[in-house]
C-alpha positions in Angstrom: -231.2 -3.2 164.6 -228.5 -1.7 166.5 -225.5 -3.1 168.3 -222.9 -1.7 170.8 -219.9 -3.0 172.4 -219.4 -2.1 176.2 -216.7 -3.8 178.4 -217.6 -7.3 180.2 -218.0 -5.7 183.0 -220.3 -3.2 182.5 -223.6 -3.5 183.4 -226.3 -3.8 180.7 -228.5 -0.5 181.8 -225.4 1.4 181.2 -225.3 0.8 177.6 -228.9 1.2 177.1 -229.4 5.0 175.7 -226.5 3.7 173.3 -228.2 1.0 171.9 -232.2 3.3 172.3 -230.9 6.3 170.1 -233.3 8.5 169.4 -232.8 8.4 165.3 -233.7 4.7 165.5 -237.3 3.9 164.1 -239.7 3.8 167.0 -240.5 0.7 169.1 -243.9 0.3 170.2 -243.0 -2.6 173.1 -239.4 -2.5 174.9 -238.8 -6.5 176.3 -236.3 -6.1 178.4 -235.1 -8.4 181.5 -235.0 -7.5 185.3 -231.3 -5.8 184.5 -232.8 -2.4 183.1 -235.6 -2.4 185.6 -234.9 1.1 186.4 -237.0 4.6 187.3 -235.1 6.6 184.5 -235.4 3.6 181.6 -239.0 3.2 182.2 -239.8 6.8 182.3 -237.6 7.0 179.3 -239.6 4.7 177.3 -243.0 6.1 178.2 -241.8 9.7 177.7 -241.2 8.1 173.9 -244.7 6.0 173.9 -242.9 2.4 174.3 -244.4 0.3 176.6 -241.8 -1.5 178.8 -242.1 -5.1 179.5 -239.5 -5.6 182.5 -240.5 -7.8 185.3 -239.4 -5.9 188.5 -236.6 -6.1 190.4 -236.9 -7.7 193.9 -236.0 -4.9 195.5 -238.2 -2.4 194.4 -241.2 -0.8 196.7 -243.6 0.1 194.3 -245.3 -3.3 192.4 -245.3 -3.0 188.5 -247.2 -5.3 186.7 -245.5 -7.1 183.7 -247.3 -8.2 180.1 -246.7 -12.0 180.6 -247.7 -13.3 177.2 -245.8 -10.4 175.7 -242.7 -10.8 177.9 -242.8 -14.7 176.4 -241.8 -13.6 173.4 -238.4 -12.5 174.9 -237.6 -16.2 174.3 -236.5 -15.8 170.6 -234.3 -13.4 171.5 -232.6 -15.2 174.4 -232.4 -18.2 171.9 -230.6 -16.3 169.1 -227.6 -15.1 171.9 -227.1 -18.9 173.0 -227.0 -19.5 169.2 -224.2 -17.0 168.8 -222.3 -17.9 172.3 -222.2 -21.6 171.0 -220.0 -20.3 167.9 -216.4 -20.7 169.8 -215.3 -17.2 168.5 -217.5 -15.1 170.1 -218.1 -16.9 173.5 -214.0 -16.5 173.5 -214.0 -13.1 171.5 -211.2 -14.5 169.3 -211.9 -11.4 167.1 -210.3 -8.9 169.0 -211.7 -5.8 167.1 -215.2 -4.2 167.7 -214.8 -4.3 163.5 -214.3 -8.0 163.5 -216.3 -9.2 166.0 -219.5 -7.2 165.0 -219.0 -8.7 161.2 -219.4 -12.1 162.3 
């Protein structure tokens, strides 16, 4: 597992290739939500043999289908974040170091 800190305001696609570095163990499924539904992530992944799971965005021309029953599982994940954002100091970031923070 790997974890990054970007600024609030930074999109999540942005911090992606931190967080999918290359001397990480291979992932055979990337779940991912409609945030990094993007031509260079996706190519990305299947120049690396991950299949992405990203339901498109509404925008885009070209359909891509999506694994629902995989996608599902995204769920846990979700679940453990509102976990975390219900403990007070990080929903308010009352550790104000990336050291801090990340040891909570």
């Amino acid at each position: 597992m790997r974890t990054e800190i970007t600024p609030g305001q930074t999109s999540d696609y942005l911090g992606f290739n931190l967080v999918m570095a290359d001397n990480l163990p291979r992932p055979s499924v990337l779940l991912a939500d409609r945030g990094y539904d993007a031509d260079k992530i996706r190519g990305g992944m299947e120049a690396r043999n991950v299949l992405p799971v990203i339901p498109m965005r509404k925008s885009r021309k070209k359909r891509i289908g999506v694994d629902r029953s995989l996608y599902r599982l995204r769920n846990l994940v979700e679940r453990c974040f509102n976990k975390l954002k219900n403990a007070r100091r990080v929903a308010t970031r009352y550790d104000k170091t990336a050291e801090s923070f990340l040891g909570f």
